[in-house]
C-alpha positions, 0 to 999 in steps of 0.5 A: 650502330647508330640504329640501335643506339638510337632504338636504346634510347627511344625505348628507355624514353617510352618506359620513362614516359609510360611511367611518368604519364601513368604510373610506377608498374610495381603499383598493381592491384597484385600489390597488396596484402593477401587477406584482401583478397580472401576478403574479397572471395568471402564476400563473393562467396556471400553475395555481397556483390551488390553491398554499397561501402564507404571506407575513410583513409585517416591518420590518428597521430601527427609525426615526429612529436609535432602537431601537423601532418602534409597530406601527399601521394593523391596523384598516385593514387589516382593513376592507380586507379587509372590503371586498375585491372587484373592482368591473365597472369595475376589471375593464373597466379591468384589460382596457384596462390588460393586455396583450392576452394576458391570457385572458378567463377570468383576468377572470371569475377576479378578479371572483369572487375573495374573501378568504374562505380568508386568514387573518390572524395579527398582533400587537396594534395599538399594540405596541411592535415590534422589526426582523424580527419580522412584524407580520403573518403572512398565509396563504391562497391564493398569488395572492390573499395575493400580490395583497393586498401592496402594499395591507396595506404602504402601510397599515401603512408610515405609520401605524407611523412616524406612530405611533412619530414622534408617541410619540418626541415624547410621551416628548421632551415628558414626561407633564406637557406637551400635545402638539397636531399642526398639520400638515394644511396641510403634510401630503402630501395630505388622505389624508396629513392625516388619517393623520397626525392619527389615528395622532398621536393613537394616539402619545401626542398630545392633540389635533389642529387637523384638524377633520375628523379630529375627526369621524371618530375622535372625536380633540379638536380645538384651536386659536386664531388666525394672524397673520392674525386681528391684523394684519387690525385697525390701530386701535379704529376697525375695532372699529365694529359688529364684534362686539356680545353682543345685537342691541340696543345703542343708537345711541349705544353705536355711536357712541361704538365701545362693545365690550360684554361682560355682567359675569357678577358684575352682569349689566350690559353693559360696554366690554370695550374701555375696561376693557382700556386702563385695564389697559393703562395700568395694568400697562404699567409692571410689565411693563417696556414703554410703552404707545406702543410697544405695537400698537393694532391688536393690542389691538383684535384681542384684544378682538374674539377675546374678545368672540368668546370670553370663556371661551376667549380663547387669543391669539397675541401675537408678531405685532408683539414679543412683550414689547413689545407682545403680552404687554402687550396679553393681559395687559391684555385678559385682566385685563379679562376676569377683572374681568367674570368671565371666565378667559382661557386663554393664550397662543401663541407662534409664533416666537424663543427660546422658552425665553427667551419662554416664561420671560418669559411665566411671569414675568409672569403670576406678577407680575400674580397676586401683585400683584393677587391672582389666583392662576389668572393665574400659571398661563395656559397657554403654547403654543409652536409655530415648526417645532418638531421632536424635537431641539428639545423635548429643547433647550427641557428643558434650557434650562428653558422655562416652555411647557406645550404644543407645537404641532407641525406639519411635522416630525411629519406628514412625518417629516422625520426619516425618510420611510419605515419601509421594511416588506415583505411576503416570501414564507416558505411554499409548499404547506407548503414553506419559501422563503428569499431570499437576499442577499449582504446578510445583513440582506436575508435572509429567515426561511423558514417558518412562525413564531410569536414571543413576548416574554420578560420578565425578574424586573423586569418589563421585556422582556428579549428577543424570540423566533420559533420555528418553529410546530411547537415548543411555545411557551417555558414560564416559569422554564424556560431558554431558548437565545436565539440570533442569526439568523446569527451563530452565537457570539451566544447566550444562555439567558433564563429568562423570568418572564413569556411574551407570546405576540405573534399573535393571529388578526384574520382569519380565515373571511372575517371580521373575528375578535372586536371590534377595540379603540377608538382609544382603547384602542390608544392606551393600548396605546401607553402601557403597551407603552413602559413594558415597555421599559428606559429605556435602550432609549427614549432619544434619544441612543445607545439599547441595541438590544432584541434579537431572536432564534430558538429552537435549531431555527429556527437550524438551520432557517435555515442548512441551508435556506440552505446547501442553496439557496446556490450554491457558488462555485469557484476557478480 
């Protein structure tokens, strides 16, 4: 028995590995729209096989009504194409899947094609990033970098608006105040779940419920207890052989319903039970509240949480009223605690006005410490959860909540807010020819050719501007003046001398490989954080925030407006 439980194990921690050291299996090349692969047979059948692209990945607008975006998912992109193959069984599925037509040879071309020859050129993850300044540049061989498209989008699409979700919320929250994601129950899906668990993290969050998560990405997992956990006990009687720190206790202790716990300062077993009704009699007066309104099943649930977890005793208490019946019965075990040498942790509260609770709470907590002289207890932590979203963090500030943490589930994996980014994926360059797409809509236009782009800090050492230009032109040099122009608005221009010039590409793929080290969780992470603080707070903040603007060099203009000039039809009047 011992064999198997131990080849269980091994097994479940080489699929971990396998996906950690690698990447998701769902994400395969099979994991794409269908038309690019017709696409791709098209260009086959064509002979464009030889044709050379160069494809920007972009965003054309900051979400959730703010002015900046954080750039996330390179890493998976990367270990996608890592492991970038057609597998036998995606080409006999391919061949049941295709129209006939499709030539037996187009087959035999997909299960020997490689990535070997695309080059990847990105912005670092964790960046601060700004609408239509491509995240990525991918070159490379037209149906392959065609064929990569959907799969690089639905990699980066989340994970940059997860990211920017969970960073709004840090900044809502303040650097003071911890923020925990508990949305894998209302996440879309488990592969959702975890996305939203990581890329949480990466925004500025401090943790996560999601165990699994935990493994994986090395991400610190919180939580306490549901409702569920007080309301399953309705009096001290169910309290009977539930728990008992040794395997010893006498028949009488049983009998008597006797809920030991070792008193750390004696050594001694004692009724964590008794002690705590003694407290309860004690302080139900300075807490404003009657002992028969308080729930006995309530407490015998927080006693059996504590037995479980003397030196981690969080406790939900809003199950039955929060000032009638939860605080007082906390506070009741947690002082029992603290006379056996134990400190309880706080509190959750999951439901009503939070501010008002949470400033209650606090109140107490700082009566009993000043009463009976223990400092620690003014400074239990105080938990809040109950659907909070972005809004409601900025509420609760002004409302002056006591809540040193928030629990944040629905709003933040969903993104209630805003479900999309809305990243794509535009062709800019063919056999070194530029493309440009064109719209009635002008924001739907694309920049042709190849592009570099750099970011220019002003003497305070805050961003002032971002600029592309074309890849022949020699970058911006610092203390020289620059002429910043609008893509398509010719009257919006301005000169920057720049004190400091940030080149924003790095090459991240390149020779069939991944190129250099890739940074830690923790690192991007960090990025998050020092790369907001290179904005103006007027940039970052919620309400009305100033665009960051984004711009072209001279050249890259009049590239742009006589390529589009020369492929725009002329209309004619009549």
């Amino acid at each position: 028995m011992s064999n198997i439980k131990n080849k269980i194990y091994s097994n479940s921690d080489e699929c971990w590995r396998n996906q950690v050291n690698s990447q998701n299996r769902i994400v395969q090349p099979l994991l794409t729209d269908l038309y690019q692969i017709t696409m791709a047979y098209a260009y086959w059948k064509s002979g464009k096989t030889k044709d050379k692209a160069v494809f920007d990945l972009f965003f054309r607008q900051n979400p959730f009504q703010g002015e900046f975006t954080i750039f996330a998912g390179l890493e998976e992109c990367l270990k996608f194409l890592q492991n970038f193959h057609y597998s036998d069984s995606d080409i006999e599925y391919l061949k049941q899947t295709l129209p006939q037509c499709v030539e037996d040879e187009f087959f035999v071309y997909l299960r020997h094609l490689t990535v070997n020859d695309v080059t990847v050129y990105a912005i670092e993850e964790g960046s601060v990033v700004f609408p239509r300044v491509p995240l990525m540049r991918v070159e490379g061989p037209l149906i392959i970098v065609q064929l990569l498209e959907t799969t690089l989008l639905t990699l980066v699409n989340y994970a940059s608006l997860m990211s920017t979700n969970a960073a709004r919320y840090r900044m809502a929250a303040g650097k003071n105040v911890k923020l925990l994601e508990f949305g894998l129950r209302r996440a879309q899906g488990p592969d959702g779940g975890l996305s939203a668990s990581k890329y949480s993290y990466v925004g500025g969050f401090d943790g996560t419920s999601n165990v699994l998560a935990g493994k994986m990405y090395n991400i610190p997992v919180k939580g306490t207890h549901a409702h569920a956990y007080i309301t399953s006990f309705t009096d001290f009687e169910e309290l009977k052989n539930k728990l008992a720190t040794r395997c010893f206790h006498t028949v009488q202790d049983i009998l008597s319903n006797k809920q030991m716990l070792v008193d750390r300062n004696t050594g001694q077993e004692r009724d964590l039970l008794e002690i705590s009704l003694n407290w309860r009699d004690k302080i139900f007066s300075l807490l404003g509240t009657l002992t028969d309104e308080a729930s006995d099943g309530e407490l015998a649930a927080l006693v059996s949480f504590a037995l479980a977890f003397p030196d981690g005793f969080m406790a939900l208490v809003d199950t039955y009223d929060v000032k009638r019946s939860g605080m007082l019965n906390f506070c009741s075990v947690a002082l029992a605690l603290n006379d056996l040498g134990y400190k309880a942790v706080g509190i959750r509260i999951d439901s009503g006005d939070l501010a008002y609770l949470s400033k209650k709470a606090r109140e107490t907590f700082t009566k009993i410490a000043t009463k009976y002289n223990i400092p620690w207890f003014a400074n239990l932590t105080i938990v809040a959860s109950n659907d909070i979203n972005e809004d409601t963090i900025l509420s609760l500030n002004e409302q002056g909540h006591k809540i040193d943490c928030f629990g944040i589930g629905t709003h933040l994996v969903t993104c209630q807010r805003q479900p999309a980014l809305g990243c794509v994926y535009k062709l800019v360059e063919v056999n070194d020819l530029p493309r440009i797409k064109l719209s009635q809509d002008v924001g739907k236009m694309t920049m042709p050719g190849r592009k570099d782009a750099y970011r220019l800090y002003g003497a305070d050492g805050h961003a002032l501007i971002d600029i592309m230009r074309r890849s022949v032109e020699p970058p911006p040099e610092v203390g020289c003046k620059v002429l910043c122009r609008h893509p398509f608005v010719a009257s919006k221009r301005t000169y920057v001398i720049p004190s400091k010039v940030e080149t924003l590409y790095k090459i991240y793929w390149e020779n069939g490989k991944i190129n250099g080290p890739l940074p830690t969780l923790e690192e991007v992470r960090d990025r998050v954080k020092n790369s907001l603080q290179t904005l103006r707070q007027d940039h970052k903040r919620n309400l009305n925030p100033t665009p960051y603007k984004v711009s072209v060099s001279a050249d890259l203009y009049n590239f742009i407006h006589d390529l589009w000039l020369e492929n725009a039809p002329i209309g004619e009047l009549s």
